[in-house]
C-alpha positions in Angstrom: 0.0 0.0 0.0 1.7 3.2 -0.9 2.3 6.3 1.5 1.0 9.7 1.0 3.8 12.2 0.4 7.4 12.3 0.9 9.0 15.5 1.1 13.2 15.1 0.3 14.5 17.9 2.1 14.0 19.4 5.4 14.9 23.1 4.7 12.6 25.7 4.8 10.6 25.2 1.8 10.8 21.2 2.8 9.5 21.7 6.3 7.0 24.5 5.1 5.8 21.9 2.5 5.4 19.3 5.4 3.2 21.7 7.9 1.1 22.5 4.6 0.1 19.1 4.4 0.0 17.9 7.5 -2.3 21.0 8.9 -4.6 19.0 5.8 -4.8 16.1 7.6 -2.1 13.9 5.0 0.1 12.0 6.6 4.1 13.4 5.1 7.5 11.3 5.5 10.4 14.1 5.3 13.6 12.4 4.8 17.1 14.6 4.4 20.8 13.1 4.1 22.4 15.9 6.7 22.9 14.0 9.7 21.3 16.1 12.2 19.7 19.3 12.2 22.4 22.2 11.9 22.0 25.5 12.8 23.5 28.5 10.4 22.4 31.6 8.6 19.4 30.4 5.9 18.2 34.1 4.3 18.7 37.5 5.4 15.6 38.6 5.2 11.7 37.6 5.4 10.0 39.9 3.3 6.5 41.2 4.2 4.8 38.6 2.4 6.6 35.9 3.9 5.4 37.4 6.9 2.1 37.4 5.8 1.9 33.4 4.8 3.3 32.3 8.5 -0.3 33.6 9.9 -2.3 31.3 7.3 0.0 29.0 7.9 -0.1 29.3 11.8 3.2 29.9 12.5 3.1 33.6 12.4 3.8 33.6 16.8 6.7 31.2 16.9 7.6 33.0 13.8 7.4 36.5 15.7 8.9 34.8 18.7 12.4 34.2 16.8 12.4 36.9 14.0 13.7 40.9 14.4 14.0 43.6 12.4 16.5 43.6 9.8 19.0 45.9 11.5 20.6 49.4 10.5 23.7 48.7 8.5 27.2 50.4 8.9 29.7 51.3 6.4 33.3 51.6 7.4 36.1 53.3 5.9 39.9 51.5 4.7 42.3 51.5 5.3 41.2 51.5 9.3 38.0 50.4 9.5 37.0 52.1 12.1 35.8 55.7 10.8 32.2 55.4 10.0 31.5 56.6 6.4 27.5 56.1 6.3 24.8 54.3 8.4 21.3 53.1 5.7 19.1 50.5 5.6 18.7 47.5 3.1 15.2 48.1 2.4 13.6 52.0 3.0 11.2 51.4 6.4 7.8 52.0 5.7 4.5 52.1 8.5 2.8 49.4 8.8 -0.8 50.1 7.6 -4.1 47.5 7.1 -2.7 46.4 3.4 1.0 46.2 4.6 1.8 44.3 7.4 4.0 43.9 10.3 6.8 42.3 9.2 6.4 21.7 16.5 3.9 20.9 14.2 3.2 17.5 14.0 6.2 17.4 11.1 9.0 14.6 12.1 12.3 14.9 10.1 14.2 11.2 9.3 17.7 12.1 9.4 20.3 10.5 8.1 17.9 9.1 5.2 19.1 9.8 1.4 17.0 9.8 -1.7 19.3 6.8 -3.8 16.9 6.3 -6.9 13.6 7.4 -7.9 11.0 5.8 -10.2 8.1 8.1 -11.2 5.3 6.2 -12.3 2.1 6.7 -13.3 0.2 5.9 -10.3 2.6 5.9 -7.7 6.1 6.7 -7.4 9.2 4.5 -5.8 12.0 5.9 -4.2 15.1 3.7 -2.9 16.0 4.9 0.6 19.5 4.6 2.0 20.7 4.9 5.2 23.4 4.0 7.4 21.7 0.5 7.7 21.5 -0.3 4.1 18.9 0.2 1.7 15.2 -0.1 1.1 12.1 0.7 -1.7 9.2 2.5 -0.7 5.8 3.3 -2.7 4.6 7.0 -2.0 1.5 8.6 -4.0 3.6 11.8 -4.9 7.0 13.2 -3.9 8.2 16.9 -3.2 11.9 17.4 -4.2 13.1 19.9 -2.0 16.4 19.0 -1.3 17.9 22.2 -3.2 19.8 23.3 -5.9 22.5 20.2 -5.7 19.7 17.7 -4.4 18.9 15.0 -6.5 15.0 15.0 -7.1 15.7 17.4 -10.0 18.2 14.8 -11.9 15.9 11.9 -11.5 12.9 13.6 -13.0 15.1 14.8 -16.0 14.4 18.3 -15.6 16.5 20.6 -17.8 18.2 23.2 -15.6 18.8 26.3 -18.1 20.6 29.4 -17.5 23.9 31.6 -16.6 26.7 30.9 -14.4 27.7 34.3 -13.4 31.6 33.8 -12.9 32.6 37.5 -12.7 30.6 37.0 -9.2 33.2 35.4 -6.8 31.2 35.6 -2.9 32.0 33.1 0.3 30.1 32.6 3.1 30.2 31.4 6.6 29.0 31.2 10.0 31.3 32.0 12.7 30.8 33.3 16.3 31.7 37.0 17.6 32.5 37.6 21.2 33.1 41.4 21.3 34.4 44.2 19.1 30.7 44.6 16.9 27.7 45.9 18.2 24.9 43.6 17.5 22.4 45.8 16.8 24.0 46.5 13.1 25.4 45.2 10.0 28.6 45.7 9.2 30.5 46.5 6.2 34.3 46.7 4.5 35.1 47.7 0.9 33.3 47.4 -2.3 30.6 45.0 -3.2 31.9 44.8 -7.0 35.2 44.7 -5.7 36.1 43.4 -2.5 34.4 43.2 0.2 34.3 42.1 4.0 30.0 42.3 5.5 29.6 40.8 9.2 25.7 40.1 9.9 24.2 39.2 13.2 22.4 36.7 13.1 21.2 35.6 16.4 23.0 38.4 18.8 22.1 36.1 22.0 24.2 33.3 20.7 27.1 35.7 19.4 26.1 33.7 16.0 26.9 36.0 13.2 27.3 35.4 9.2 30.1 36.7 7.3 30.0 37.4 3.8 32.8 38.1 1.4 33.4 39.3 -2.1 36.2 39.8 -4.9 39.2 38.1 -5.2 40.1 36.0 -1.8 43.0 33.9 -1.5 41.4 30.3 -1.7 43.5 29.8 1.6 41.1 31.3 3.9 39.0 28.8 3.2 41.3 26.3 4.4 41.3 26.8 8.4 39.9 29.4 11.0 43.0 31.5 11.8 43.7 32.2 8.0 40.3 33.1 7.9 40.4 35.4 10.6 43.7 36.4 9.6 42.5 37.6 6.1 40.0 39.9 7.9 42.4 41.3 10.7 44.5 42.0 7.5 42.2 43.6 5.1 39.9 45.7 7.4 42.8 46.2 10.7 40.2 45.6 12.9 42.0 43.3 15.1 39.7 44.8 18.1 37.6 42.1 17.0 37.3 39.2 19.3 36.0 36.0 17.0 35.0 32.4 18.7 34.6 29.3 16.7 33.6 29.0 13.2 30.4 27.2 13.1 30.1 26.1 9.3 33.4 25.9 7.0 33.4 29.2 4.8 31.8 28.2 1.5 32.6 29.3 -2.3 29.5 30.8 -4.3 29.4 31.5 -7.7 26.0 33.1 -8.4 23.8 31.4 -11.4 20.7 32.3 -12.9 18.8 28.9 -13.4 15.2 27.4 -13.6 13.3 23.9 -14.9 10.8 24.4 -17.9 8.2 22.6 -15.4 7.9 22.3 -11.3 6.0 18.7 -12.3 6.7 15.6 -13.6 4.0 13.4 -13.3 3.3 12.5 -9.6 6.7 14.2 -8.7 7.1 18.1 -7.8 10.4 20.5 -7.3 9.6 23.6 -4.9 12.2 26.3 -4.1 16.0 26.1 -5.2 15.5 22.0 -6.2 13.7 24.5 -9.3 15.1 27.5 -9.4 18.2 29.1 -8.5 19.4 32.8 -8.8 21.5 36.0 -6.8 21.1 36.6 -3.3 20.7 40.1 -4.0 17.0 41.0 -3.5 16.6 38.4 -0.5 13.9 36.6 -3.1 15.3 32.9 -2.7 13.8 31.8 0.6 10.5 33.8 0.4 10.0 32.4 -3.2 10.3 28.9 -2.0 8.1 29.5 0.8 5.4 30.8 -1.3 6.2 27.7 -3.7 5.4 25.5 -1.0 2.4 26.9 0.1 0.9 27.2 -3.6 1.5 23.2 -4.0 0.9 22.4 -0.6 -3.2 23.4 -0.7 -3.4 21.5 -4.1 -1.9 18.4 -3.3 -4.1 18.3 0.0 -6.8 18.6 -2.0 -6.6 16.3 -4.8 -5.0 13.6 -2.4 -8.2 13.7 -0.2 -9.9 13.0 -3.5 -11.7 16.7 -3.4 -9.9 17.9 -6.3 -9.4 16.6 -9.6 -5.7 15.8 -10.3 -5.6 18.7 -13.2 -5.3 21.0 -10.3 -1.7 20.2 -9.7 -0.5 21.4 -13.2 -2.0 25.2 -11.3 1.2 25.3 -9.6 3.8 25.3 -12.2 1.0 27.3 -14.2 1.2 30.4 -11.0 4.6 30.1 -10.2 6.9 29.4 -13.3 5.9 33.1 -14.8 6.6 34.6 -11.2 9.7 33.0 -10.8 11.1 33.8 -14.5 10.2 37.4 -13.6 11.9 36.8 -10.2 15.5 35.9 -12.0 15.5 39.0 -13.7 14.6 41.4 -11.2 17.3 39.8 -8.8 19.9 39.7 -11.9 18.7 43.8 -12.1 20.2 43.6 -8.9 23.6 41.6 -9.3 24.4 44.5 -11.9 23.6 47.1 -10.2 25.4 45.9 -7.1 28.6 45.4 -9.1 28.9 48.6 -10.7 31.9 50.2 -9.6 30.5 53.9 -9.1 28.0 52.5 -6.6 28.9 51.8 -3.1 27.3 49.2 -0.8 24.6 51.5 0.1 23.6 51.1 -3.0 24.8 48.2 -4.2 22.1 46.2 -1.6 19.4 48.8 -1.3 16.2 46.5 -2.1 13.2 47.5 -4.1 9.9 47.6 -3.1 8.7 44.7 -5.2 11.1 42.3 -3.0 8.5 42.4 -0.7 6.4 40.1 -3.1 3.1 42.0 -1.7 2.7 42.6 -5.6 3.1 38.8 -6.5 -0.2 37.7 -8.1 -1.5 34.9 -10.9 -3.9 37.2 -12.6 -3.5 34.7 -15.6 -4.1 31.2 -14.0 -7.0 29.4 -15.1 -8.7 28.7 -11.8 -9.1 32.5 -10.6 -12.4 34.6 -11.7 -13.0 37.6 -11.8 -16.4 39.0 -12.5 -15.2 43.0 -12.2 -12.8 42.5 -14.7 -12.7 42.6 -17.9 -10.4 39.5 -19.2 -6.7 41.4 -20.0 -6.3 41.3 -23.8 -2.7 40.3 -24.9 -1.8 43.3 -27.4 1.7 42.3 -27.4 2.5 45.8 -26.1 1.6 45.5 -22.4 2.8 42.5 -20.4 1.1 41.2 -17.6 3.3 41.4 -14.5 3.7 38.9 -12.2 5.4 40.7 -9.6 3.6 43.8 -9.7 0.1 45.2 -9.2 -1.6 48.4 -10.4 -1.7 50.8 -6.9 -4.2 53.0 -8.9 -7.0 50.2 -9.1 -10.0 50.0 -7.1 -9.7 46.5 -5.2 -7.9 43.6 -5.2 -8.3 41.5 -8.0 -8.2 37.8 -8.4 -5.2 36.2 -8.7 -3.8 38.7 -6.5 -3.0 38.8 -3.0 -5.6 39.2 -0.2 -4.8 42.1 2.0 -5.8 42.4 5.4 -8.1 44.6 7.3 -8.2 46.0 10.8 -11.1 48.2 13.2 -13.4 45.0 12.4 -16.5 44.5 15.0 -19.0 41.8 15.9 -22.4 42.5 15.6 -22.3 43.4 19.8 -20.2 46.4 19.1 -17.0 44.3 20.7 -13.9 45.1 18.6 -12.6 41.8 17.1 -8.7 41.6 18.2 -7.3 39.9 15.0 -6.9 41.6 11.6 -8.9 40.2 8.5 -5.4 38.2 7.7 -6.3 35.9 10.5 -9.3 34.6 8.8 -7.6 33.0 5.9 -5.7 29.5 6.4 -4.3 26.3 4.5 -7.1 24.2 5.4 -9.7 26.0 3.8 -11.3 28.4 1.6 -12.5 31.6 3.2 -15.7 33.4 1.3 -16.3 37.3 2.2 -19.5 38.6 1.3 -20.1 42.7 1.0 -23.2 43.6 1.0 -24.7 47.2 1.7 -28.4 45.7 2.0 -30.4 43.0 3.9 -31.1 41.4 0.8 -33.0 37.9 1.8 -33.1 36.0 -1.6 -29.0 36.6 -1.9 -28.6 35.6 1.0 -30.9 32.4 0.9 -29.1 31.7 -2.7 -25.4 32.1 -0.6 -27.2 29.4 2.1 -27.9 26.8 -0.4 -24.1 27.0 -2.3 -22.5 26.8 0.4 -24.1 24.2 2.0 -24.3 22.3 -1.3 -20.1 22.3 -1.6 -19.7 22.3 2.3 -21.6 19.0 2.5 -20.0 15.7 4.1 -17.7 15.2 0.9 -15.9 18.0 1.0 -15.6 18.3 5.2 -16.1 22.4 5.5 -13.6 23.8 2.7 -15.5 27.0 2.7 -15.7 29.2 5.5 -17.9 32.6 5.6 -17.7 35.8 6.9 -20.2 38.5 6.3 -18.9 41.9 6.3 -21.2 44.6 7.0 -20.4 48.4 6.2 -19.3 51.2 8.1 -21.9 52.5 10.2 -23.9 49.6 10.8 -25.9 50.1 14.1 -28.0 47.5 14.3 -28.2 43.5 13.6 -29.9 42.5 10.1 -31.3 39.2 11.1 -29.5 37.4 8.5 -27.8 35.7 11.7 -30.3 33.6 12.5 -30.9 32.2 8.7 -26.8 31.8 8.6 -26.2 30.3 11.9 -22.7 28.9 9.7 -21.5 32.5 9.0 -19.4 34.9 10.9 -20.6 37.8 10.7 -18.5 41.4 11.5 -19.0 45.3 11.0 -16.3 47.1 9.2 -16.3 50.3 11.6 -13.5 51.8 10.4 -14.0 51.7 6.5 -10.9 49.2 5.9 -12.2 46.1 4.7 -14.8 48.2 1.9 -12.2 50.3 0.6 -9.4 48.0 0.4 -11.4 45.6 -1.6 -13.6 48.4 -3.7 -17.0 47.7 -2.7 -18.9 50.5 -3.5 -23.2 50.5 -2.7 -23.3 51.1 -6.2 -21.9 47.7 -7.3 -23.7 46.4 -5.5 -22.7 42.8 -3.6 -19.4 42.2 -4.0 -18.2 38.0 -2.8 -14.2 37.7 -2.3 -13.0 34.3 -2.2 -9.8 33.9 -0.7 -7.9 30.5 -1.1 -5.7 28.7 1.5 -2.9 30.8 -0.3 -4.2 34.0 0.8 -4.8 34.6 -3.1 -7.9 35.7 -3.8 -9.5 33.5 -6.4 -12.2 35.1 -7.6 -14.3 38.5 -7.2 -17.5 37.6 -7.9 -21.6 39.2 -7.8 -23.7 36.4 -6.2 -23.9 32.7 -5.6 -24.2 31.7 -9.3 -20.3 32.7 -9.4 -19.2 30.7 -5.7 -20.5 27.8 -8.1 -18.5 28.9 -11.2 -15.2 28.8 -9.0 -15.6 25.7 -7.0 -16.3 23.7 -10.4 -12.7 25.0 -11.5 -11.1 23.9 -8.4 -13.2 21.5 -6.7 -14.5 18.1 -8.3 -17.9 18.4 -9.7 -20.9 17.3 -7.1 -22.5 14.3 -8.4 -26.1 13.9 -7.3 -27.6 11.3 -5.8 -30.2 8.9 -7.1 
């Protein structure tokens, strides 16, 4: 009898993978070579959207627990390196507002336990494990490669692997401890980013962890052994004030390269984050990407596993994410030039866009989003679609784009409702908001018999409502008592309305929001609920 999933790799985009499925009730086996968990820098910063996913994912407070602001960085001058020529930050600081955001779960991780062969078939798929006690086969219904960009799942699916070795880009990286001589509050920085260059991160200050990161031409001897290592910094920056402690992972060469499959799926198999694509650090994109790779596979696969979705579904996620990602490797190579031109110095080398924050990541394209306030984008040949970017200018959020929160929501007691709108959007499920300026019975009698319909035993609750009333609402419509299912809430402060566009004179406006925190589709009435779920969902047979 074959086993649900198996997830190679237990990463980030691995374990994210893992929590995806299992917070869907199917069972995961997540299987890496590394011996033991090891602790050293993995990306240097979680952009906002990142942030965004932990709370649908339910990790946002273990997430907030552990994460800090990226700090201020510091720019020193040579020779010396101790006169401070600039302080600036990576990424311009903006307010947190209701559409931008503040910036163990049942997964077990087999070390020790390599991927040795892989046979993707049509129904199943066999892997050979191997681990320190020999060998074995195993039958799984589908397998996640994310065992990054050396891992193997990529080789054994036959995935081409195009793109650019950038070897006028020479970097090395490494995790070593600091006992005194930085302030850990800051980043630090030595030299020329297109040159050479000496950067000390902290990491995690409590532990005196901190991440060095070097570029230019190095003698390959530092590599070799701390005290050359040390020994090249004390040399090139003559800040031997420094105290350092023990290296903690063996400084590593990087050549960047600009490299992505033609597909994320090959049959029953999948690739997620750097098992598919592979680019320059610059932009912070790599991590985040494969994050929201996970996440866009990870409700799919749920779905059509548990036999709710049919298995057309899957080819969605190499549909949404292949054109993001494409556009992704050349915004970060935008980046990697602009960071080595010579008349730039690290202030500008790293400063980071506002589209790294992915807020503007959408599918506007895919063929499971609906849109009923939108007229279908015409492809002139002129005007491309972009997938990392949405129109500020438009009224609402479309479908296919993300769903932004909300905040100053109420319940129908006047009682202010503590978590934002983001809240109400997870990986199990579907979450449906109605707008709606009137007490319209027949609407809401038509929403009743949808959702019930799709919400039936089959498909165990994969809708959730909430009923959004508009500013001003004093007083309690009734409708509570025909939807005892829905939550209803009171938008007192205007938010929700005008962050979504719902105008009176559009009357009813439905939002469905999918376990991605993508909205799906913007729809008029019930009729249109229908429409999506038959694009996502398989179709309700009636009974006899």
């Amino acid at each position: 009898m074959a086993l649900p999933v198996l997830v190679v790799g237990a990463g980030v985009t691995g374990l994210v993978s893992a929590i995806v499925l299992t917070q869907n009730d199917v069972p995961v086996r997540v299987i890496t070579k590394a011996a033991r968990r090891e602790l050293y820098h993995r990306g240097s910063a979680i952009v906002a959207r990142t942030v965004e996913a932990h709370r649908f994912l339910g990790t946002y407070h273990r997430f907030q627990e552990a994460a800090r602001l990226f700090p201020e960085s510091v720019l020193y001058s040579l020779p010396g390196g101790k006169d401070v020529v600039k302080h600036f930050h990576l990424r311009d600081r903006e307010e947190p507002t209701a559409a931008i955001p503040d910036a163990k779960l049942g997964v077990q991780v087999e070390y020790g336990c390599e991927l040795a062969g892989l046979e993707n078939l049509e129904d199943k798929v066999t892997a050979t494990l191997a681990t320190e006690k020999g060998t074995s086969t195993e039958v799984f219904d589908y397998l996640v490669g994310a065992d990054g960009a050396h891992g193997v799942v990529r080789k054994y699916l036959s995935l081409s692997f195009m793109g650019d070795i950038r070897g006028d880009s020479k970097w090395i990286f490494c995790d070593i401890h600091i006992k005194q001589g930085l302030d850990p509050d800051f980043c630090h920085f030595w030299g020329h980013m297109g040159q050479q260059m000496f950067a000390l991160w902290p990491s995690k200050p409590s532990t005196q962890h901190w991440f060095a990161f070097l570029t230019g031409e190095w003698d390959r001897a530092i590599m070799t052994d701390r005290e050359t290592f040390i020994g090249a910094f004390y040399d090139y920056t003559g800040r031997d004030d420094i105290v350092f402690g023990d290296i903690i992972t063996n400084p590593s060469f990087y050549t960047p390269q600009i490299r992505v499959v033609d597909t994320f799926q090959a049959g029953r198999a999948f690739v997620v984050g750097d098992a598919g694509h592979v680019h320059s650090p610059t932009g912070g994109q790599g991590l985040n990407s494969g994050f929201l790779d996970a996440i866009n596979l990870g409700w799919k696969l749920s779905l059509v596993y548990k036999g709710f979705s049919p298995a057309s579904l899957l080819a969605t996620y190499t549909e949404e994410r292949l054109p993001v990602i494409k556009e992704m490797l050349v915004r970060t190579t935008q980046l990697l030039d602009q960071a080595q031109k010579p008349e730039n110095d690290v202030s500008a080398a790293i400063k980071r866009r506002a589209d790294t924050d992915q807020l503007g990541v959408n599918y506007r394209w895919s063929s499971i989003v609906l849109d009923e306030f939108q007229e279908k984008t015409k492809d002139t040949g002129s005007t491309v679609l972009s997938a990392y970017e949405i129109d500020h200018a438009q009224r609402g959020a479309r479908a296919g784009e993300r769903a932004p929160s909300a905040c100053g929501l109420l319940d129908l007691h006047g009682n202010k409702i503590e978590n934002v709108l983001l809240d109400l959007f997870n990986v199990r499920y579907h979450r449906i908001l109605v707008f709606s300026h009137d007490n319209d019975q027949d609407f809401a009698a038509a929403l009743k018999a949808i959702i019930s319909k799709w919400n039936s035993a089959t498909y165990a609750d994969a809708l959730k409502v909430t009923w959004i009333w508009p500013q001003g609402t004093v007083h309690v419509h009734g409708l509570e008592k025909i939807l005892p299912n829905f939550q209803f809430v009171v938008d007192a402060e205007g938010s929700a309305y005008s962050i979504y566009g719902v105008t009176r004179e559009d009357g009813p406006r439905i939002v469905i929001v999918r376990p991605d925190g993508v909205v799906g589709a913007v729809v008029r009435a019930a009729t249109g609920i229908e429409t999506y779920c038959n694009r996502v969902f398989n179709g309700i047979v009636k009974e006899e």
